[in-house]
C-alpha positions as CSV (number, residue, x, y, z in Angstrom):
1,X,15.3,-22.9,-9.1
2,X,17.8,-24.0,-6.4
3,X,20.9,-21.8,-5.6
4,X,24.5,-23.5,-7.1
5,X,27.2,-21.0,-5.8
6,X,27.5,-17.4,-4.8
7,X,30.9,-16.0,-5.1
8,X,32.9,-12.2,-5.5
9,X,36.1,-10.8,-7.0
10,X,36.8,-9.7,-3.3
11,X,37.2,-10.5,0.1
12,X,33.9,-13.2,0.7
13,X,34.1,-16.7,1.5
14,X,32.8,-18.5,-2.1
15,X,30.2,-20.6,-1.5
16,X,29.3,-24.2,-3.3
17,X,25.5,-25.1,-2.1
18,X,25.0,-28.4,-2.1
19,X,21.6,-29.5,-3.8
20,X,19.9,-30.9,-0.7
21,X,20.2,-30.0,2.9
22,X,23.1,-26.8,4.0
23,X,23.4,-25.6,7.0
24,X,25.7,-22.2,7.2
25,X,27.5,-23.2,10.8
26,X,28.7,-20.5,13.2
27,X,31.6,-21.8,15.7
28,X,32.2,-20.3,19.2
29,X,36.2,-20.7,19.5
30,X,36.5,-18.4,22.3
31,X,33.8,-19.3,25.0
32,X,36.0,-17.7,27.9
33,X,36.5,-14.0,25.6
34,X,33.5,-11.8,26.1
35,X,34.2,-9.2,23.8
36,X,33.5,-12.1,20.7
37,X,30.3,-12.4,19.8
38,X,28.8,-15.5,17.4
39,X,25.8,-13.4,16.5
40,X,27.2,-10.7,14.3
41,X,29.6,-13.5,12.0
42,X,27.6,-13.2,8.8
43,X,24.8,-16.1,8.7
44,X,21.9,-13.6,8.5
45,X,24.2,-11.2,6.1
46,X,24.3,-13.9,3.6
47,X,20.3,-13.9,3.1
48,X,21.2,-10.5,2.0
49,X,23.6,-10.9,-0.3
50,X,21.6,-13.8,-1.5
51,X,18.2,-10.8,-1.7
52,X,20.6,-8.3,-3.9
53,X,21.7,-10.7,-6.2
54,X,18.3,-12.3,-7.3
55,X,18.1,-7.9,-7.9
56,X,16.4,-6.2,-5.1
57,X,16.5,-2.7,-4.8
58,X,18.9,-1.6,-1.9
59,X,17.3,0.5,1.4
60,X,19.3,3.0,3.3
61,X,19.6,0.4,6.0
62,X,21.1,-2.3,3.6
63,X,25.0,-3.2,4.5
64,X,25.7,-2.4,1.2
65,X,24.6,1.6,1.9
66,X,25.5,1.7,5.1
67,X,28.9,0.9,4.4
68,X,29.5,1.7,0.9
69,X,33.0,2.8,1.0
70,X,34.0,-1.2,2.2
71,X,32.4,-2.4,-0.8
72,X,32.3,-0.3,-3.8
73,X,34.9,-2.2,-5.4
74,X,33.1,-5.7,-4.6
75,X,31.1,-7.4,-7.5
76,X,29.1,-10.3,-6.8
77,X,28.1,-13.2,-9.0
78,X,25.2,-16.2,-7.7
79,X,24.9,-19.3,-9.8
80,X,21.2,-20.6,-10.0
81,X,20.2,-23.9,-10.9
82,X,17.5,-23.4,-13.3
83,X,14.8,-25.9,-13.2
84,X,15.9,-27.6,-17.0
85,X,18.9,-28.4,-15.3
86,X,20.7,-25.0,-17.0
87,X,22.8,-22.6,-15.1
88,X,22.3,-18.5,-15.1
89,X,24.8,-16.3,-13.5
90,X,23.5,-13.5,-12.7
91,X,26.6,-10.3,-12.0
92,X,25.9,-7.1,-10.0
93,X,28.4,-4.9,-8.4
94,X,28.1,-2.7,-5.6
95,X,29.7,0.6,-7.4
96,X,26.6,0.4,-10.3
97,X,24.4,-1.5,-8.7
98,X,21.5,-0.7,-10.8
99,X,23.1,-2.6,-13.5
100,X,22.5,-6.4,-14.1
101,X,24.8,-8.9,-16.3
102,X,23.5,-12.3,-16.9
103,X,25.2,-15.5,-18.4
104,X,23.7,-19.2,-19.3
105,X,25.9,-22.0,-19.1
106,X,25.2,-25.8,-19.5
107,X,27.8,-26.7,-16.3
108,X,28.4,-24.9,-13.3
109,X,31.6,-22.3,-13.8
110,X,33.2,-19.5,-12.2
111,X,32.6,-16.5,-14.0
112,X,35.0,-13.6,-12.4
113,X,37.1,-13.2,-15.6
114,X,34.3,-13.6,-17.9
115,X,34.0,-10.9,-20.6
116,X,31.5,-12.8,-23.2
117,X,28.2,-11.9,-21.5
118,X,24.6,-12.8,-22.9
119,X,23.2,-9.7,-21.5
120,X,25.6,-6.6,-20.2
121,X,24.8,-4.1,-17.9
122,X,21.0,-4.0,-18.2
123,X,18.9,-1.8,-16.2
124,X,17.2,-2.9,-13.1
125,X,13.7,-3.5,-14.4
126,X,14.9,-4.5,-17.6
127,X,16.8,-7.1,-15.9
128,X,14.0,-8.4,-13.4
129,X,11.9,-8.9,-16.2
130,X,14.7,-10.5,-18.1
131,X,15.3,-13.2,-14.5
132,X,11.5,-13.5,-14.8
133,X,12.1,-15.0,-18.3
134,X,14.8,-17.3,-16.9
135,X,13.4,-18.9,-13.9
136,X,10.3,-19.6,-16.4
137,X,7.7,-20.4,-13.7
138,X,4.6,-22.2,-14.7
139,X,2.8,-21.0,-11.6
140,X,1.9,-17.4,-10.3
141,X,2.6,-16.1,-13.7
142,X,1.1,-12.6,-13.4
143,X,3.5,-12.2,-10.6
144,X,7.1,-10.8,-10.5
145,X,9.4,-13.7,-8.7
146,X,10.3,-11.4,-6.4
147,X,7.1,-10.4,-4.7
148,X,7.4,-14.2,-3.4
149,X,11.6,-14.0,-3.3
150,X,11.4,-13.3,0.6
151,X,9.2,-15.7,1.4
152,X,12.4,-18.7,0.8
153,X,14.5,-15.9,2.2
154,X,13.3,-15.5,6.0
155,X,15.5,-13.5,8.1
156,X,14.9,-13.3,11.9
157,X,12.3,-10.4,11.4
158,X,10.3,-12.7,8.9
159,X,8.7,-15.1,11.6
160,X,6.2,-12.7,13.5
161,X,3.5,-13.8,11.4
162,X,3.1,-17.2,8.6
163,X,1.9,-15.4,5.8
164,X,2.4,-11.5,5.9
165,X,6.3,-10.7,5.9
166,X,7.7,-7.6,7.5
167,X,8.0,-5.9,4.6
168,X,4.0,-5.8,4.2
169,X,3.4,-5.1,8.0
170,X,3.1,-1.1,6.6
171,X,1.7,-1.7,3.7
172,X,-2.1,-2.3,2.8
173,X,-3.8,-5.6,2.7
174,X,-4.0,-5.5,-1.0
175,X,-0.1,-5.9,-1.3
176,X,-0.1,-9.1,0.0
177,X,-3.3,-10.5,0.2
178,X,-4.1,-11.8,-3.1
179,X,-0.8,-12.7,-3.9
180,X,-1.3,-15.1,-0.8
181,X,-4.5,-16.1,-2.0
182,X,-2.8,-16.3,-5.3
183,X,-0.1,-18.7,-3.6
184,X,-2.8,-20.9,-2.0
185,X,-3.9,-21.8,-5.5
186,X,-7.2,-19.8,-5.5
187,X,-7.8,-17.2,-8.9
188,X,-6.5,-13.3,-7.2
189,X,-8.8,-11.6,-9.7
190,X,-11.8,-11.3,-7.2
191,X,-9.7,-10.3,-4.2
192,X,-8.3,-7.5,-6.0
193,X,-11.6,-6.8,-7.6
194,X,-13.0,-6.5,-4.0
195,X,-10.5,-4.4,-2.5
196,X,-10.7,-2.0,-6.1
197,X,-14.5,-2.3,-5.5
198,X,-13.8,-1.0,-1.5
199,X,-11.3,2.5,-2.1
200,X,-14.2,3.0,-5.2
201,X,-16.4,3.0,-2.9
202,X,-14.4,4.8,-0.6
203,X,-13.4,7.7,-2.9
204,X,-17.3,8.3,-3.9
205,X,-18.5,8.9,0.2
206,X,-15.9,11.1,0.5
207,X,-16.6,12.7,-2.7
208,X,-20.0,13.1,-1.4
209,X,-19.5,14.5,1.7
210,X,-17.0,17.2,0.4
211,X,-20.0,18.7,-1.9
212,X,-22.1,18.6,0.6
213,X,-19.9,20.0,3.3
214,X,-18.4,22.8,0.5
215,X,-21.9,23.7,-0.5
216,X,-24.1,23.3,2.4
217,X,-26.7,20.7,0.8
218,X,-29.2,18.0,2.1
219,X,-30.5,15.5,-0.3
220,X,-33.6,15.7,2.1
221,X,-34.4,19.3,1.7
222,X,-35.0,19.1,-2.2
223,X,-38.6,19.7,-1.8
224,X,-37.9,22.9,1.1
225,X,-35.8,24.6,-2.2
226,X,-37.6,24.0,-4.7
227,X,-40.8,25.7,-2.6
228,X,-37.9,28.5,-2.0
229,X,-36.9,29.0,-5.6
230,X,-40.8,29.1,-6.3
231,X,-40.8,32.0,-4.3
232,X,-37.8,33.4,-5.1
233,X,-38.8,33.5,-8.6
234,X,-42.4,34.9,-7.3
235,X,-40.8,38.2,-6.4
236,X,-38.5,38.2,-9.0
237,X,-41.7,39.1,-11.0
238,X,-43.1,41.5,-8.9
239,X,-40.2,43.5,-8.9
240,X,-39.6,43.3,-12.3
241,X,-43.4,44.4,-13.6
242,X,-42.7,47.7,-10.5
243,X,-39.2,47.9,-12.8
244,X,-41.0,47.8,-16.1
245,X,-43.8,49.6,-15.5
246,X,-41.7,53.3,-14.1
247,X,-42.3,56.1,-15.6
248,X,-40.3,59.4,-16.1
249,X,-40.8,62.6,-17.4
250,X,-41.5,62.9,-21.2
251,X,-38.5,65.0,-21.8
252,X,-36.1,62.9,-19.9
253,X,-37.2,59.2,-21.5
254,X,-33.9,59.4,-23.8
255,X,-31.7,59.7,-20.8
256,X,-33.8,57.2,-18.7
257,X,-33.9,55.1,-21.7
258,X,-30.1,54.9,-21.7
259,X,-29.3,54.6,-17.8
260,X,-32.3,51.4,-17.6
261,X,-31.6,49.7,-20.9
262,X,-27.6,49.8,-20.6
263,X,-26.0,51.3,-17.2
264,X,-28.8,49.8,-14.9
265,X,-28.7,46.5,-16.8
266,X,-24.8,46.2,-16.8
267,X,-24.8,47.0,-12.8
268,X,-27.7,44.1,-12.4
269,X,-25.5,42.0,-14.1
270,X,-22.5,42.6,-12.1
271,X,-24.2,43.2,-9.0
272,X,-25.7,39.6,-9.3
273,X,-22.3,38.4,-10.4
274,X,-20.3,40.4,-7.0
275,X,-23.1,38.7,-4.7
276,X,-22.2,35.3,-6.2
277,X,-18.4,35.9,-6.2
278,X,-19.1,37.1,-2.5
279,X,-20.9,33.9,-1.8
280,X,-18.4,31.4,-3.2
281,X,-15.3,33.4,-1.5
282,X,-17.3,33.4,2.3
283,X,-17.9,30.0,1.4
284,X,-14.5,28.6,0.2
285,X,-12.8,30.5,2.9
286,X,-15.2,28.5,5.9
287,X,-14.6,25.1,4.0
288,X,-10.3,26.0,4.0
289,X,-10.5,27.3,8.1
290,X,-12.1,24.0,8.7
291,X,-9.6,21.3,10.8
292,X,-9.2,17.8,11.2
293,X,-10.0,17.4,14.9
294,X,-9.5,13.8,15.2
295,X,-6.5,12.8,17.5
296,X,-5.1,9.7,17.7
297,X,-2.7,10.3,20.4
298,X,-5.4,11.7,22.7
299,X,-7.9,8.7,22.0
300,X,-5.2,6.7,23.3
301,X,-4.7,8.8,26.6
302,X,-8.1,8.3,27.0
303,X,-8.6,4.4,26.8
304,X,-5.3,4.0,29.4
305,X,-7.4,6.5,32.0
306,X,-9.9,3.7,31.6
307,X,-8.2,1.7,31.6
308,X,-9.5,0.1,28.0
309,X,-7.0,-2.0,26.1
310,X,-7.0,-0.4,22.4
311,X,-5.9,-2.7,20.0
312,X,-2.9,-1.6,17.7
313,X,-4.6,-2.7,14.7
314,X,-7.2,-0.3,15.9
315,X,-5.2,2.4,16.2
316,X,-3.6,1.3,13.2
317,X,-7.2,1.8,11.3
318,X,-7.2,5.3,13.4
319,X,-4.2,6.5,11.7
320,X,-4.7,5.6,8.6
321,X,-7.8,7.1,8.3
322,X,-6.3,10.6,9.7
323,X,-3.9,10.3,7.1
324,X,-6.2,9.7,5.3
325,X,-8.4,12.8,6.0
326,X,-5.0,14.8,6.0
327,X,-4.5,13.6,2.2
328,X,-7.6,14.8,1.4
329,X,-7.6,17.8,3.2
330,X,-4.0,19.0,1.6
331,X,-5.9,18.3,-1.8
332,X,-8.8,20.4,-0.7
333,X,-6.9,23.1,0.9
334,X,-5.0,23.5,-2.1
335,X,-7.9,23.5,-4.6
336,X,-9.4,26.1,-2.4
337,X,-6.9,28.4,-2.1
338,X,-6.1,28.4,-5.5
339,X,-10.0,29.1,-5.8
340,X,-10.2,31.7,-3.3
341,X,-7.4,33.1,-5.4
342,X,-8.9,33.5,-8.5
343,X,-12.4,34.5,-6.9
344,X,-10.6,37.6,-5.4
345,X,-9.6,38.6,-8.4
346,X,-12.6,38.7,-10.0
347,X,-13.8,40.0,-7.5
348,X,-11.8,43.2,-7.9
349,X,-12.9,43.3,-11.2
350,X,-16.2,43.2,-11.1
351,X,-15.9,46.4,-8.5
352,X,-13.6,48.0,-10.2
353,X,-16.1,48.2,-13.7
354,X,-19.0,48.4,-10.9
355,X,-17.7,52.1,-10.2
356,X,-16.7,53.0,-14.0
357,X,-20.9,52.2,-13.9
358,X,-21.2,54.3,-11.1
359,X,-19.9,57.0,-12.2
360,X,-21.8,57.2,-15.5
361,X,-24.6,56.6,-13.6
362,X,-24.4,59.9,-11.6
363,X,-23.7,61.8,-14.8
364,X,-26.6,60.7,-16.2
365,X,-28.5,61.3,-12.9
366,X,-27.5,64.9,-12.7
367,X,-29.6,65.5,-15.7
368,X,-32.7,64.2,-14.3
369,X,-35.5,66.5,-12.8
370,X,-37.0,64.0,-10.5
371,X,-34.2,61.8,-8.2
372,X,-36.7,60.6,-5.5
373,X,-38.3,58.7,-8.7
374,X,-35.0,57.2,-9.4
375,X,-34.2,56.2,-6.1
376,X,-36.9,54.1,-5.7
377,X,-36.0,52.9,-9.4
378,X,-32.6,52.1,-8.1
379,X,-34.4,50.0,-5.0
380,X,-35.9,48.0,-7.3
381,X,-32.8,47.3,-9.3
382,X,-30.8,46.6,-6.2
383,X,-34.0,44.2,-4.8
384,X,-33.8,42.6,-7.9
385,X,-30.5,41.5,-8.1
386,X,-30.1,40.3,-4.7
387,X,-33.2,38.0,-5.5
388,X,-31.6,36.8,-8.4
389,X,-28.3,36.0,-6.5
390,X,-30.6,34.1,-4.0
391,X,-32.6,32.5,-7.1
392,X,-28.7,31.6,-8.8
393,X,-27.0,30.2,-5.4
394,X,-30.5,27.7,-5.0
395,X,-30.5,26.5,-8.2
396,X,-26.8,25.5,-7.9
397,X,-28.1,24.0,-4.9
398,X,-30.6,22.0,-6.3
399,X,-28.1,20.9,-9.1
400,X,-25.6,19.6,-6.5
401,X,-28.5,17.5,-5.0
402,X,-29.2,16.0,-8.1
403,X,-25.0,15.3,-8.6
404,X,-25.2,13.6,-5.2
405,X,-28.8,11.6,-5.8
406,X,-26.5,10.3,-8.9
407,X,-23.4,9.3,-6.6
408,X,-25.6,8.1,-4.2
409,X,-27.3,5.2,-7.2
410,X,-23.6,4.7,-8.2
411,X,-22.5,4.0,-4.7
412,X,-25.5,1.7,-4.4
413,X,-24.7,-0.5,-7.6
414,X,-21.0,-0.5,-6.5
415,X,-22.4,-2.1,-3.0
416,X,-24.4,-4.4,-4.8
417,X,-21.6,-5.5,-7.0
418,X,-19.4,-5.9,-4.0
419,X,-21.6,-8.1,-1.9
420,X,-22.2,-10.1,-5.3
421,X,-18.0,-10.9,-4.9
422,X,-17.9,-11.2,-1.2
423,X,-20.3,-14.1,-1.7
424,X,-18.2,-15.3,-4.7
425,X,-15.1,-15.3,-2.5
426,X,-17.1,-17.3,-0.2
427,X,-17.9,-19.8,-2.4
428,X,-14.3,-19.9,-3.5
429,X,-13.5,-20.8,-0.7
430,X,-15.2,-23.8,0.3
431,X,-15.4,-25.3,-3.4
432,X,-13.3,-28.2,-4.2
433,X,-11.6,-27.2,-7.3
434,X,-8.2,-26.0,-5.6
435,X,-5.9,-29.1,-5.5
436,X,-2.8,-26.9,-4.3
437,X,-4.2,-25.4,-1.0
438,X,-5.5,-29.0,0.2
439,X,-2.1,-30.4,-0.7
440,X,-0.4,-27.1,1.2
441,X,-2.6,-27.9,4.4
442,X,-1.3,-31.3,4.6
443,X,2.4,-30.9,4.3
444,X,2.3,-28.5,6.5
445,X,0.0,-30.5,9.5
446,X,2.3,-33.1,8.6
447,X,6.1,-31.1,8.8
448,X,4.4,-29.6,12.1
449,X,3.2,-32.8,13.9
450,X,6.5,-35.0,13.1
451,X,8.6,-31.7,15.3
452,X,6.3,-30.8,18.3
453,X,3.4,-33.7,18.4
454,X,1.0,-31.3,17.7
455,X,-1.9,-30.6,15.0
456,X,-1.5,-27.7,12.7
457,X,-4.1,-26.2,10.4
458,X,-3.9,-23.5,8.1
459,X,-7.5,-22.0,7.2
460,X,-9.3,-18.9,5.6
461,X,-12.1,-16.7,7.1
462,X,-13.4,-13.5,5.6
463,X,-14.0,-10.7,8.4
464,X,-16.9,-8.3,8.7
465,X,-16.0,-6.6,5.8
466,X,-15.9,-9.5,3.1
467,X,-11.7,-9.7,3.0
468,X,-9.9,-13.0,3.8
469,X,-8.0,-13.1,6.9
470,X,-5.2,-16.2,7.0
471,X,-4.9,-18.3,10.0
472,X,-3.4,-21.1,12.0
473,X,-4.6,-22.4,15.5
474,X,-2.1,-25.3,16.8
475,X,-4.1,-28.1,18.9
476,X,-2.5,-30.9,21.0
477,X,-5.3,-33.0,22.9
478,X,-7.8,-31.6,22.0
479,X,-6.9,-28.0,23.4
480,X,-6.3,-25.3,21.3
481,X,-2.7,-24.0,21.7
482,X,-2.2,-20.7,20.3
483,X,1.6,-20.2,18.7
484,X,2.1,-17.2,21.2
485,X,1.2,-19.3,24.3
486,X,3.8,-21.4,23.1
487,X,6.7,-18.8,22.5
488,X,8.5,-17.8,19.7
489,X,10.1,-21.3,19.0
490,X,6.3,-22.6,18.1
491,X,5.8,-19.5,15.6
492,X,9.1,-19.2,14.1
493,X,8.1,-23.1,12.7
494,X,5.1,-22.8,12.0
495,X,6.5,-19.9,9.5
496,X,9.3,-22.8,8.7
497,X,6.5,-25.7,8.3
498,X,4.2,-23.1,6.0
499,X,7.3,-22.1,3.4
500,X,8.5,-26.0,3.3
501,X,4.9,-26.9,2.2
502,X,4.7,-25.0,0.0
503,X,7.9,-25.9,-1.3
504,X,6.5,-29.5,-1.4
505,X,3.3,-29.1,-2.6
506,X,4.9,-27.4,-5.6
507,X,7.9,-29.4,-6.3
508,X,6.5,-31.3,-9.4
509,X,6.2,-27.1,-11.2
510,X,8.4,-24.9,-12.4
511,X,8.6,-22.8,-9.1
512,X,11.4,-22.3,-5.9
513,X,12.8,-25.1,-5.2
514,X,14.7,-23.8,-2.5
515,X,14.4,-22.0,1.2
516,X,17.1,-20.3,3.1
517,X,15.5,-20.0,6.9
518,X,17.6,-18.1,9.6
519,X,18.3,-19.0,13.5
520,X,15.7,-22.2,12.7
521,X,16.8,-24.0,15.6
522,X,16.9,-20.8,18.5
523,X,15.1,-21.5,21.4
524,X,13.8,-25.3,20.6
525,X,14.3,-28.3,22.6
526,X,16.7,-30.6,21.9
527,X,14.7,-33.1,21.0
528,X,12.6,-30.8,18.4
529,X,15.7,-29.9,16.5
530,X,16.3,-33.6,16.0
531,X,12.9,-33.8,14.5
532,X,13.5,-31.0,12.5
533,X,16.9,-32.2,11.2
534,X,15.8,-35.4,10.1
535,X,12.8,-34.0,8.4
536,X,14.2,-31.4,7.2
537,X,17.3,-34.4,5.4
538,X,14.0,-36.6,4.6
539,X,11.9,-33.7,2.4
540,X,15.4,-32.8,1.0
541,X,16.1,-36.6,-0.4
542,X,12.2,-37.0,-0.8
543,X,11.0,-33.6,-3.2
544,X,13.9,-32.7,-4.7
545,X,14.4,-29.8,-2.4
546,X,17.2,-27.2,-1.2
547,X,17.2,-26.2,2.3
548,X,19.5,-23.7,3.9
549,X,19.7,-23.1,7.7
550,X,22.0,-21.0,9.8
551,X,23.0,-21.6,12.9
552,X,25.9,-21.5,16.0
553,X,27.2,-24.8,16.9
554,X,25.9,-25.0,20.4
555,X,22.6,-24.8,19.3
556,X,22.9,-28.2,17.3
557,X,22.8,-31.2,19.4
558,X,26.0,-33.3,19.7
559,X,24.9,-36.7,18.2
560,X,23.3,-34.7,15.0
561,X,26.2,-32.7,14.4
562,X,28.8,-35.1,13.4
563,X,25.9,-36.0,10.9
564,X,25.7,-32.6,8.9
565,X,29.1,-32.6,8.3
566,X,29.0,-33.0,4.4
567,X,25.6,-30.7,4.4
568,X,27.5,-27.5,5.7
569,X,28.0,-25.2,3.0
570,X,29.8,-22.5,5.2
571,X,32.0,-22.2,8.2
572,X,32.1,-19.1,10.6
573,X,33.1,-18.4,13.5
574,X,34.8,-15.9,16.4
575,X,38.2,-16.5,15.7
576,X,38.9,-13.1,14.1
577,X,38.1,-11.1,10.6
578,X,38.9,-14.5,8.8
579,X,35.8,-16.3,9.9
580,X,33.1,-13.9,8.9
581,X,31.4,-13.5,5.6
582,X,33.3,-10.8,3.9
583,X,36.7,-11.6,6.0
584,X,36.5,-8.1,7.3
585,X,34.7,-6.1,10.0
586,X,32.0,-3.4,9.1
């Protein structure tokens, strides 16, 4: 797809792309007037207006909701070139801006008046899926078009890094990663099966690690408990043969018989059942006061007193993994209190029939001749119960041990799975069977040595833990020159070299066929920009490309500029409201 003209029923300069090489041209008219400004004229706007209308969502800091009052009555309308040679026109207006109108033509036309529409007004997803269906890639088909939109759309903030856009600098590797690897020609499915593999993983130790922290286990004391419980159960029947074998007076055996076989049984039961209750509450209310003590901040006081450089991606790791731990906390904290909650309650319950008990207990009791025999019948009972409650809280014990033992095997078949992929990835890697990523490498070495005279190379390495990490490394003589040795001019192209090679390498597919790159020629020699220009006119003619490029007219050399004439799409400048984008100041 290539971009054929973007236009609005409002105040915007209409643009006609040409199919090749366009540079959007900034003009200083008044060098001598220091309250102009050539920066703020609307070249890096456009790649905005270019974002919304191939549908992106809108952020708070987007122009259009910044300043919706100066543009609710504007509706937009881009012309693409699809790749069979067909147009789309795709409407969207800022007022309801979640809905999409699209219309296929066989020439290019201008659509403002248009009321015969192929589809009208359909939602936002409906409509992305519906552009999906029109662009009709052949390659990268499980992905949306617009997780790689931004790459042909860099702005000024897209060139800290080749591969990973700022909109992925917060995000997790898995929302970029295998698309990359995707892009690079190489199958995704194992690089998201490793990083699925990883938070599985993940989820189980800390899964593990709550039950034993919540109920104070160690796999390695299985054999310690189950000599306890032996005992436990040991004097469990001692006290039960003391219980059975009481005796009371013959003419009282109908009202003993009544306080051991129901009242005394009842209180056992609940007895057993408070000391539990008691157990899990004292329990549940240690595991809720305990805190995440890990600070970040204070970590980082301590490496400058050190004077230790801490990496940010460090600290980065750090802070996830308190946010972590502060997710999982929230979630615990919440199951507990609703726990300790409902534990109260039946807490209060149990006591409350405990002393119903109680008092039929005594009236029973007042009957009886001999108490000091049914005291030490009541010791018993009470003896019994608490070794019961000890017998009940170790066999819950020795269950959890047994649900860990199981977590543990499953955590040890996910490791062996996930080794099993990291050496797959591997092997990826270095086979032969990729023809795109060889081709990529190429075109960019080559784009890259025609400006600057100097070797580029684009490879893969996985880390410690098994994930692919993308790099460059620049060389000239046989010294390795690092882009940010060299300044911002050598990384903003080696960002420029990677998307034009890819471009290139995918020319012959259904796939972009265009790049819009912002402030390209900022801070480079003169004598780089002419390399750049007449590669960049070269590829155009060559592959069947678009190109767009911004920039302000002192940064183009004399002798090249007379040249771009026919190639510049769009004219601003300083002269007042009239030069910029939307002919008005926001």
């Amino acid at each position: 797809m290539k971009l054929s003209q973007i236009y609005s029923n409002k105040s915007f300069k209409n643009i006609v792309f040409n199919d090749g090489l366009n540079l959007v041209l900034a003009k200083v008219t008044k060098k001598l007037d220091l309250n102009k400004d050539s920066h703020n004229l609307g070249k890096t706007t456009l790649i905005y207006v270019i974002d919304f209308m191939l549908l992106k969502e809108l952020s708070e800091e987007n122009i259009f909701k910044k300043y919706q009052d100066k543009f609710i009555d504007h509706e937009f309308y881009l012309e693409i070139k699809l790749n069979d040679n067909n147009y789309l026109t795709v409407k969207r207006s800022i007022k309801n801006q979640t809905k999409v109108s699209f219309k296929q033509t066989d020439t290019s036309v201008n659509l403002v008046d248009e009321q015969d529409w192929d589809n009208l007004n359909m939602s936002l997803s409906s409509a992305e899926k519906a552009l999906n269906k029109y662009l009709n890639f052949d390659v990268l088909k499980e992905w949306s078009y617009r997780k790689s939109a931004t790459y042909f759309l860099r702005t000024q903030r897209d060139y800290h890094d080749v591969f990973q856009l700022s909109k992925f600098v917060r995000g997790k590797d898995v929302d970029w990663k295998p698309f990359m690897f995707n892009l690079l020609g190489f199958d995704k499915s194992l690089l998201i099966s490793k990083y699925e593999i990883d938070q599985k993983i993940n989820e189980q130790k800390v899964f593990i690690n709550n039950l034993k922290n919540k109920f104070s286990v160690d796999a390695n004391e299985v054999d310690k408990i189950k000599g306890s419980i032996e005992l436990k159960r040991s004097e469990q029947t001692e006290l039960q043969d003391q219980i059975d074998n009481f005796n009371f007076y013959q003419q009282e055996r109908s009202i003993s018989k009544e306080l051991v076989d129901e009242v005394e049984v009842q209180i056992s039961i609940l007895n057993t059942a408070e000391y539990n209750t008691e157990y899990d509450l004292d329990k549940a209310r240690q595991s809720l006061s305990q805190h995440i003590s890990f600070d970040v901040d204070q970590l980082k006081r301590i490496y400058q007193e050190v004077e230790i450089f801490l990496p940010d991606s460090l600290v980065k790791s750090y802070k996830e993994l308190e946010e972590f731990n502060k997710r999982i906390t929230e979630e615990r904290n919440k199951y507990l209190e609703e726990k300790i909650t409902s534990l109260n309650k039946s807490l209060l319950s149990i006591r409350s029939e405990l002393k119903i008990l109680d008092r039929k207990r005594e009236q029973l009791l007042s009957s009886l001749k001999d108490k000091d025999s049914f005291r030490k019948f009541k010791y018993y009972q009470i003896e019994l119960s608490k070794v019961e409650g000890e017998l009940s809280r170790l066999d819950e014990q020795l269950k959890n041990i047994d649900k860990i033992a199981v977590l543990n095997e499953t955590t040890h078949e996910l490791n062996e799975e996930l080794d099993s992929i990291i050496d797959r990835i591997r092997l990826l890697i270095t086979s032969d069977n990729n023809k795109i990523y060889p081709e990529i490498r190429r075109f960019f070495h080559n784009i890259f040595k025609y400006i600057f005279n100097a070797s580029a190379i684009i490879f893969m390495k996985q880390n410690q833990l098994g994930n692919i990490d993308f790099k460059v490394e620049v060389t000239k003589e046989n010294d390795i020159v690092t882009a940010e040795g060299k300044g911002n001019s050598y990384q903003k192209m080696l960002c420029i070299s990677f998307d034009i090679a890819v471009l290139v390498a995918y020319h012959k597919q259904s796939f972009y066929r265009f790049v819009y790159h912002d402030g390209a020629l900022e801070g480079l020699d003169n004598r780089k920009k002419i390399n750049y220009i007449n590669l960049l006119k070269d590829y155009c003619e060559k592959f069947d490309i678009q190109y767009i490029f911004t920039s302000i007219e002192h940064d183009i050399p004399q002798e090249m500029l007379s040249t771009l004439s026919d190639n510049i799409c769009l004219n601003l400048n300083d002269s007042g409201d009239d030069g910029k984008l939307f002919e008005f100041s926001f």
